[in-house]
C-alpha positions as CSV (number, residue, x, y, z in Angstrom):
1,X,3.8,-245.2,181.2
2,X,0.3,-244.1,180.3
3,X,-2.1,-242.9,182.9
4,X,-3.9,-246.2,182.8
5,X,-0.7,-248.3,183.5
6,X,0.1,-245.9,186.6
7,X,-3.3,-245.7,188.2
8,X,-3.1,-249.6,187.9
9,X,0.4,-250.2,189.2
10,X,-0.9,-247.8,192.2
11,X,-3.7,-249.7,192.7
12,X,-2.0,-252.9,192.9
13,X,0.3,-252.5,195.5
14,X,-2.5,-250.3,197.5
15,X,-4.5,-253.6,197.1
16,X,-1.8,-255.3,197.8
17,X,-1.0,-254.2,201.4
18,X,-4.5,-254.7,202.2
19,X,-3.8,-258.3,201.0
20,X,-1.1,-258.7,203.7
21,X,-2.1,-256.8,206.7
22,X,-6.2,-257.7,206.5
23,X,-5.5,-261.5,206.5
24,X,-2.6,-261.6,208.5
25,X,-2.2,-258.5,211.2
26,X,-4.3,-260.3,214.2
27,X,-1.1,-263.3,213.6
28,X,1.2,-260.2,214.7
29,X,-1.2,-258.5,217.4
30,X,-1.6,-261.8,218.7
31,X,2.8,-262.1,218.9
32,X,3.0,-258.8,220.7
33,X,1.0,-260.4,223.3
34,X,-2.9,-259.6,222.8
35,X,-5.8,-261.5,223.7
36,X,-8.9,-261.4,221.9
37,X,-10.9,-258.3,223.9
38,X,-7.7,-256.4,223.3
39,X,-7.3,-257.5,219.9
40,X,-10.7,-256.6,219.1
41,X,-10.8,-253.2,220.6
42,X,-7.5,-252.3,218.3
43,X,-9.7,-253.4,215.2
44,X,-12.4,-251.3,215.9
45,X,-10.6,-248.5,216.9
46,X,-8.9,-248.6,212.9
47,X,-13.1,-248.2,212.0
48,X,-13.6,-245.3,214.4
49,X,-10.7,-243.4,213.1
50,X,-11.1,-243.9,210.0
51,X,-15.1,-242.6,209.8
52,X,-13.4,-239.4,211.7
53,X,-10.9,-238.2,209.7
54,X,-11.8,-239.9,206.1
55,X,-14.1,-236.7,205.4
56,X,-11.5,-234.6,206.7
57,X,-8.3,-235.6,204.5
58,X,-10.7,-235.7,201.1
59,X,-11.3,-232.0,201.8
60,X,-7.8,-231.7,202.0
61,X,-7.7,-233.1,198.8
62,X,-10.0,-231.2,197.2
63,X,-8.5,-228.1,198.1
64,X,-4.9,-229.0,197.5
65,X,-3.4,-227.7,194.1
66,X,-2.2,-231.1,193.6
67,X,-4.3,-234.4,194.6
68,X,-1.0,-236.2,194.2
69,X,0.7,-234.7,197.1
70,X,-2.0,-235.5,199.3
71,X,-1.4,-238.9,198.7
72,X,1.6,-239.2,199.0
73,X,1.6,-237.5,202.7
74,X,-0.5,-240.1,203.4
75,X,1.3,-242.6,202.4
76,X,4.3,-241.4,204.5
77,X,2.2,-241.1,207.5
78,X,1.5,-244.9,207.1
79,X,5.3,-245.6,206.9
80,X,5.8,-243.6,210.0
81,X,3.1,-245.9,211.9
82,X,4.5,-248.4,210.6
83,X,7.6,-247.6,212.2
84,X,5.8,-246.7,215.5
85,X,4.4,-250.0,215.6
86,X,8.3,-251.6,216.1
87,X,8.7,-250.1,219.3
88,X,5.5,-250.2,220.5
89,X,5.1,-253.1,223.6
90,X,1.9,-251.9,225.1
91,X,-2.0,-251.8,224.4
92,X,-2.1,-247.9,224.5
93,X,1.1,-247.5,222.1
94,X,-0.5,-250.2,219.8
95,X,-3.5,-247.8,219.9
96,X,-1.6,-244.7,219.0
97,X,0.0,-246.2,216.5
98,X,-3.0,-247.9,214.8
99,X,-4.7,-244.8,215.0
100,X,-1.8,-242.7,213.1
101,X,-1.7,-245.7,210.4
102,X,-5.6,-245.5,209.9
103,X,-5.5,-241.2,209.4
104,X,-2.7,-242.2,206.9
105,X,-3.4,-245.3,205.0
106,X,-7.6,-245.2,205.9
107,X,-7.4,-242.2,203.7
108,X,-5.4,-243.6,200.8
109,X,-8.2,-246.0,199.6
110,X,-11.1,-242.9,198.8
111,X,-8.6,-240.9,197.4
112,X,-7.3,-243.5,195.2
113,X,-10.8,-244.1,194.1
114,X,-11.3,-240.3,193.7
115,X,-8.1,-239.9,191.3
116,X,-9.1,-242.6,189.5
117,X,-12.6,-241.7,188.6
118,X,-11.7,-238.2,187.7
119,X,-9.4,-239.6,185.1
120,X,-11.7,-242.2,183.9
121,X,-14.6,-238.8,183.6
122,X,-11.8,-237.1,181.4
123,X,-11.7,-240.1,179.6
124,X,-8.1,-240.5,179.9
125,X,-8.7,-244.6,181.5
126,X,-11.6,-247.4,181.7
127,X,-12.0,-247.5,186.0
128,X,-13.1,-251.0,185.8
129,X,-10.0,-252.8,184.4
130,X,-7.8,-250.7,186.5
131,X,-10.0,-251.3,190.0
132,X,-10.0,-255.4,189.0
133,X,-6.0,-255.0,188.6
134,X,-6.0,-253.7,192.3
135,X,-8.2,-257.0,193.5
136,X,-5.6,-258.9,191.9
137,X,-3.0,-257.2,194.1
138,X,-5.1,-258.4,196.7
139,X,-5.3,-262.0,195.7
140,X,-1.4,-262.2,195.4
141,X,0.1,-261.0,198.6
142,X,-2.7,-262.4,200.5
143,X,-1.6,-266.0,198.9
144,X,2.1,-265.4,198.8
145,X,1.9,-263.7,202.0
146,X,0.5,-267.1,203.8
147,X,3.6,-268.7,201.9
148,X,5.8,-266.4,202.8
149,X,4.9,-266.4,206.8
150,X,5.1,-270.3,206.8
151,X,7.3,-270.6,210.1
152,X,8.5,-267.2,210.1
153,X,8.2,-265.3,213.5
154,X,4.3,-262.9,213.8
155,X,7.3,-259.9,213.5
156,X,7.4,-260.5,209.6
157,X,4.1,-259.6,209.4
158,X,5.3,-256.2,210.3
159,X,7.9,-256.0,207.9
160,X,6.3,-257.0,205.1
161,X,3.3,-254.6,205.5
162,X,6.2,-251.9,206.0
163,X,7.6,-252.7,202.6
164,X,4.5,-252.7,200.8
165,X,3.8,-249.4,202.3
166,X,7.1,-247.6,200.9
167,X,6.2,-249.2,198.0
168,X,3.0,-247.5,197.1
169,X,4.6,-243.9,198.6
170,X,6.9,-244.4,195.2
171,X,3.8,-245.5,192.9
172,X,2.2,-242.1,194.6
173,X,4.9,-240.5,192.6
174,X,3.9,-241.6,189.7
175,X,0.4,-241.6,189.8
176,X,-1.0,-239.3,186.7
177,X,-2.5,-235.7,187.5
178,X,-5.7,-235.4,187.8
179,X,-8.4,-232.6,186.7
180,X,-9.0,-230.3,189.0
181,X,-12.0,-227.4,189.7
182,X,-11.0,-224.0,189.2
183,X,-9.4,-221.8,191.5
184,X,-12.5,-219.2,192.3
185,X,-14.7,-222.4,192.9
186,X,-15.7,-223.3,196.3
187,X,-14.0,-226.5,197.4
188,X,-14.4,-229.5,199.9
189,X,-17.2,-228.6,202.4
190,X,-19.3,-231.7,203.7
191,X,-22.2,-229.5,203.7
192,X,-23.2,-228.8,200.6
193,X,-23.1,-232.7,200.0
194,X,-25.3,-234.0,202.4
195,X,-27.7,-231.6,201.8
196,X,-29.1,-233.2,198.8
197,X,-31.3,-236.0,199.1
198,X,-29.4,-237.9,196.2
199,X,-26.4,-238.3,198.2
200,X,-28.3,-239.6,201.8
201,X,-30.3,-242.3,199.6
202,X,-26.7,-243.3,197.8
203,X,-25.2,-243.1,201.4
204,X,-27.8,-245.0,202.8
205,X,-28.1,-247.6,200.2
206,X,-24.7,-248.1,199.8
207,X,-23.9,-248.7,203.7
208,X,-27.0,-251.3,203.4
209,X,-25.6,-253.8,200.7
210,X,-21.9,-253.0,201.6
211,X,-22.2,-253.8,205.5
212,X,-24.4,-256.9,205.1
213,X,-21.4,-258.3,204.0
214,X,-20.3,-258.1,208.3
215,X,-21.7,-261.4,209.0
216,X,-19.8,-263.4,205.8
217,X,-17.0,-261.5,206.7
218,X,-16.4,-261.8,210.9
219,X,-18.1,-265.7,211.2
220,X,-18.3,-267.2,207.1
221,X,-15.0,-268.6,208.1
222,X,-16.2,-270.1,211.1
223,X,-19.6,-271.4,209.6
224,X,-18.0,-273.2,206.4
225,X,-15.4,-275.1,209.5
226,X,-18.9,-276.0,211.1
227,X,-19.6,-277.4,207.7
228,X,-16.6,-279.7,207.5
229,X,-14.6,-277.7,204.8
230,X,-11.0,-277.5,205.6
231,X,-8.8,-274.7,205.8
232,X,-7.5,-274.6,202.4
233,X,-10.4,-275.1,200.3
234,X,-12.0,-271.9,202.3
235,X,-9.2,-270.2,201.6
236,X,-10.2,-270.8,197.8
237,X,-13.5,-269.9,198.3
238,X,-12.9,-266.5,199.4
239,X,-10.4,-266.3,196.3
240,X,-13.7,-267.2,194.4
241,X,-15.5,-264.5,195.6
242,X,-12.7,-262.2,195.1
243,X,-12.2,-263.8,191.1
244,X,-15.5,-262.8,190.2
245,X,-15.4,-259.5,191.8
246,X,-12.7,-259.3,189.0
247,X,-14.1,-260.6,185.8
248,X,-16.7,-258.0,186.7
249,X,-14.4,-255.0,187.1
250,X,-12.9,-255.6,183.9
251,X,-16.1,-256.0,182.2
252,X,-17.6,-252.4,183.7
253,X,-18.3,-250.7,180.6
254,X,-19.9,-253.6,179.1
255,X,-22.3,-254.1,182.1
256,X,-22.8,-250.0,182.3
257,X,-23.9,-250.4,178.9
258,X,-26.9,-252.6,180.1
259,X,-27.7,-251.3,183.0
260,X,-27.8,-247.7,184.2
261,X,-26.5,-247.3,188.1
262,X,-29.0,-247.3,190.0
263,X,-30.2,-250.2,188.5
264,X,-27.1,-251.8,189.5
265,X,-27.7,-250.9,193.0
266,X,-31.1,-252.2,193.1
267,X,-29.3,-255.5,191.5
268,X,-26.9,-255.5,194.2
269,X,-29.6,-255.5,197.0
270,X,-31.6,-258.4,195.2
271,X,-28.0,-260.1,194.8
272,X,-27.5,-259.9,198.7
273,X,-30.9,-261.1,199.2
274,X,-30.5,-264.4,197.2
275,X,-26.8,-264.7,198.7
276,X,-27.3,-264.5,202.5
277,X,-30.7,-266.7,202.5
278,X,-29.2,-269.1,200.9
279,X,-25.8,-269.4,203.2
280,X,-28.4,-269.5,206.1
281,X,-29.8,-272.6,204.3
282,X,-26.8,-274.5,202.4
283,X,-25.9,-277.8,204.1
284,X,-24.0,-278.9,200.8
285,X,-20.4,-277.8,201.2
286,X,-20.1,-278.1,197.6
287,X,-22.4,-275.1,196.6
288,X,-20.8,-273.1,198.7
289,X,-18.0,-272.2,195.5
290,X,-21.5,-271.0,193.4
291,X,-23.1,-268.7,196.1
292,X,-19.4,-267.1,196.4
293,X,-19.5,-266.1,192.7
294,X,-22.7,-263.8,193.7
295,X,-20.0,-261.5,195.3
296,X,-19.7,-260.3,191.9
297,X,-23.4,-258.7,192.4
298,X,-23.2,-257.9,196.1
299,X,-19.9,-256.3,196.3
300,X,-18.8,-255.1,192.9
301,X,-22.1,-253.8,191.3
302,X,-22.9,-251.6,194.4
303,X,-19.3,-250.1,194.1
304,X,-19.3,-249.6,190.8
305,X,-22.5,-248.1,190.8
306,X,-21.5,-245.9,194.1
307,X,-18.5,-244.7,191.9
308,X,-20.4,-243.8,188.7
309,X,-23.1,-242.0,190.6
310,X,-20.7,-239.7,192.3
311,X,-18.3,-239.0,189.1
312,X,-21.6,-238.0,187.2
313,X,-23.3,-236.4,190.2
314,X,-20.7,-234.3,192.4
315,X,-18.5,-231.6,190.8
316,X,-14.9,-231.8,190.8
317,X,-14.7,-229.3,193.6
318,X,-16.6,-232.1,195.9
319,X,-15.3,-235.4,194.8
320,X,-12.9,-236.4,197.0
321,X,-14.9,-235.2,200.1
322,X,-17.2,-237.5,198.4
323,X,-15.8,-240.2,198.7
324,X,-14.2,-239.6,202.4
325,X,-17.9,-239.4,203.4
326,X,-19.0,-242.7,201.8
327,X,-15.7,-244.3,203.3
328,X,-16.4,-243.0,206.7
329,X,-20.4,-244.1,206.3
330,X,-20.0,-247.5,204.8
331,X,-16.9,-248.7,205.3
332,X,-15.9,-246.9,208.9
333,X,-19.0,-246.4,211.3
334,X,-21.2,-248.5,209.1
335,X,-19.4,-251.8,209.0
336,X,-18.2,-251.0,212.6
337,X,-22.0,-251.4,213.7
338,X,-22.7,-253.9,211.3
339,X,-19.9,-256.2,212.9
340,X,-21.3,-255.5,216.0
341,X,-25.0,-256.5,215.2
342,X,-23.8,-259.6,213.7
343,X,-22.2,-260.8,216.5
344,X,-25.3,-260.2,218.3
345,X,-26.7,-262.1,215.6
346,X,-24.6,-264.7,216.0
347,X,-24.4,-265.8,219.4
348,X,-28.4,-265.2,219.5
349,X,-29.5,-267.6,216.5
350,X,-26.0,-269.0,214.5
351,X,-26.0,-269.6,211.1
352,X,-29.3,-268.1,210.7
353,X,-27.9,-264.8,211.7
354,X,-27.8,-264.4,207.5
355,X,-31.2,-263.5,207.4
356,X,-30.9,-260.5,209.3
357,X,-28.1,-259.3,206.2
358,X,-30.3,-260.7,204.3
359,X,-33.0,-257.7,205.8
360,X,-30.6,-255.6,205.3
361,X,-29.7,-256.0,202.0
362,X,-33.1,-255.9,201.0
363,X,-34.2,-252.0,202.8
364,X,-30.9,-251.5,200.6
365,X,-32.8,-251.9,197.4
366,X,-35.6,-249.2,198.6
367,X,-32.9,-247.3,199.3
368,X,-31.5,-247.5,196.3
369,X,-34.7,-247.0,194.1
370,X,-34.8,-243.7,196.5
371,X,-31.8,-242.8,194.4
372,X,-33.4,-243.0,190.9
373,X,-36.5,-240.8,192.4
374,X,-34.6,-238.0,193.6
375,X,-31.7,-238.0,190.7
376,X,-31.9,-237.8,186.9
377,X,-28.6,-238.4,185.7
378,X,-27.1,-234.8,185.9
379,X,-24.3,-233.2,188.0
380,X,-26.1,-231.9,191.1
381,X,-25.9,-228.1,191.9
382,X,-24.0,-228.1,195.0
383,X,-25.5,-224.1,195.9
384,X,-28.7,-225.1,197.0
C-alpha cells in the first residue's frame, strides 16, 4: 500500500474509536452504576491526564529511532485499559483505568498527527485528504455504533471500543516511516519550544477558537431539544458539521493556495464569531443545518492552519513534542476549563451563554494576527 493509503487506513480506525467511545461511553459508565457527579469527574480526569503526559510521550517520540514503535506501545497500553476496565466495579478502579487508557490512547491522536505531517513535508502524501478520511471514520462507527447498541446491554460498549482499539495497534504496524532528525541533533525538550513567542501566540490562538467550541459541544444538544428538534434530526446536524469539516480536509491544498495560515487562523476566529452569535440568536430550527456548515471554518481551518504552522516552523527534532504540547493546551487543560466556564455560562444566562465563545473566539483572532507579527514563514531556530 502506498504511504497515503496507510496513514489513511490508520487514521480511520483512530477516528473511528473516537466515533464509538465519545458518543457512547457515558451509556456504559452510566451501566456500571455512575451517577452524574461521578460520571463527570471520570471525564475530566481523561482531560487532566491527558495535558500531563501528552508532552511527555511526544518527546518520547521524538527521541525514539522509530516514531512507529511509539505508537504502537501506545496503542497496547489502550488495549490493556481496555481490559482493566472489565473488571473494574468501583469509582477508584474506573479512575485508574481511565487514567492508563488516556496516557495510551490520549497520546495516539498528536502523534498520528505528527507522523502524518512529516510525511506530507517530505512530500510523500496530501494531509488533508487523509485527515478528512479519519472524520469519516468518525461519522461511521458513531452511526453504526448507535445501530449496533440498539437493545444491546451498556457492556457492548466496552467491547466494541476494545476491538477497535486492537484494530488500530495492527494499522500501527503498517503505518509508513517517517523522516526523522539526525542522531547528533538535540531532541524533544519542551523548552526550547515555548520559548519562542511564535509558538505561545499559535498556542494561545489555537486554544481560543478550538475551546469555544465547549459550549456547542457540553449543552448544543440540549439547546436544539429546547428548540423542538428531535433526537434524530440533531443527530444529523452534528453529521453536518462533521460533513463539512470533510469537504474541507480534502480540499486543503486548494484552500492553502488562497490563503496563507495565519490567515486561516484569523478566518477561523471571525468564523467562530459569526457562528456562536448567531446560535445565541436562531429561533428557526431550520437554520440551524446552515450555521453547522460554519464548522468547516471554526474547527477545520484553525487545525489545518495549527498543523501547517508547526510542519513549516518546528524542526523535525521538535515536532512531535509539538504537537503533545498543543494537545495538552487546547485539547486537555484548555477545553477542560472551557467546559467548566460554559457551564458557568450556562446556568447563569442559557442560551446566551454563546456570546461569551463568541468573546472568545474573537481574542482568538488577535491572537492569531500575533502569529503573523512574530513569524515569517521560516523554520524557527530552536537554539535561541
Amino acid at each position: 500500500m502506498s504511504p497515503a493509503l496507510r496513514m489513511s487506513l490508520f487514521f480511520f480506525v483512530m477516528f473511528g474509536t473516537v466515533g464509538v467511545h465519545l458518543p457512547y461511553w457515558p451509556v456504559w459508565l452510566s451501566g456500571r452504576g455512575l451517577g452524574p457527579t461521578e460520571l463527570g469527574l471520570v471525564m475530566a480526569s481523561g482531560f487532566i491526564v491527558r495535558g500531563l503526559t501528552a508532552p511527555l510521550v511526544g518527546s518520547l517520540s521524538d527521541r525514539a529511532r522509530d516514531r512507529r514503535t511509539v505508537l504502537v506501545g501506545a496503542s497496547a497500553v489502550a488495549l490493556f485499559a481496555g481490559l482493566l476496565f472489565h473488571f473494574a466495579d468501583t469509582l477508584w478502579m474506573i479512575l485508574l483505568a481511565t487514567a492508563v487508557m488516556t496516557v495510551g490512547f490520549g497520546a495516539i491522536g498528536p502523534m498520528a498527527e505528527n507522523q502524518a505531517m512529516l510525511l506530507a513535508t517530505a512530500r510523500r502524501l496530501d494531509y488533508g485528504p487523509v485527515r478528512a478520511v479519519g472524520a469519516m471514520g468518525f461519522v461511521a462507527t458513531s452511526v453504526l455504533g448507535g445501530w449496533f447498541l440498539a437493545g444491546r446491554s451498556p457492556e457492548t460498549v466496552l467491547a466494541m471500543v476494545v476491538a477497535m482499539i486492537a484494530l488500530l495497534i495492527l494499522a500501527s504496524a503498517v503505518l509508513p516511516e517517517a523522516p526523522t532528525a539526525p542522531h547528533a541533533e538535540r531532541r524533544g525538550e519542551v523548552g526550547p519550544l515555548v520559548r519562542q513567542p511564535t509558538i505561545r501566540w499559535l498556542l494561545a490562538a489555537v486554544a481560543l477558537i478550538q475551546c469555544s467550541h465547549a459550549f456547542f459541544y457540553s449543552f448544543g444538544t440540549l439547546e436544539m431539544r429546547r428548540m423542538g428538534v428531535g433526537d434524530a434530526a440533531i443527530g444529523l446536524l452534528w453529521s453536518v458539521g462533521v460533513l463539512a469539516e470533510i469537504v474541507l480536509f480534502w480540499r486543503g491544498q486548494s484552500v492553502l493556495k488562497r490563503f496563507d495560515p495565519v490567515t486561516l487562523l484569523a478566518v477561523a476566529g471571525a468564523g467562530g464569531v459569526v457562528r456562536w452569535v448567531a446560535m445565541a440568536l436562531l429561533e428557526t430550527p431550520a437554520l440551524l443545518a446552515f450555521v453547522q456548515l460554519l464548522h468547516a471554518i471554526t474547527f477545520a481551518c484553525c487545525h489545518l492552519a495549527m498543523m501547517i504552522i508547526l510542519a513549516r516552523a518546528v524542526p523535525v527534532s521538535h515536532s512531535a513534542t509539538a504537537q503533545g504540547l498543543f494537545a495538552a493546551g487546547s485539547a486537555a487543560f484548555g477545553m477542560g476549563s472551557a467546559m467548566a466556564f460554559a457551564g458557568w455560562l450556562y446556568g447563569s444566562f442559557g442560551v446566551y451563554g454563546y456570546f461569551g465563545m463568541a468573546a472568545m473566539a474573537a481574542l482568538g483572532i488577535g491572537a492569531g494576527l500575533m502569529v503573523g507579527r512574530s513569524w515569517h514563514g521560516g523554520m524557527l531556530d530552536l537554539s535561541r
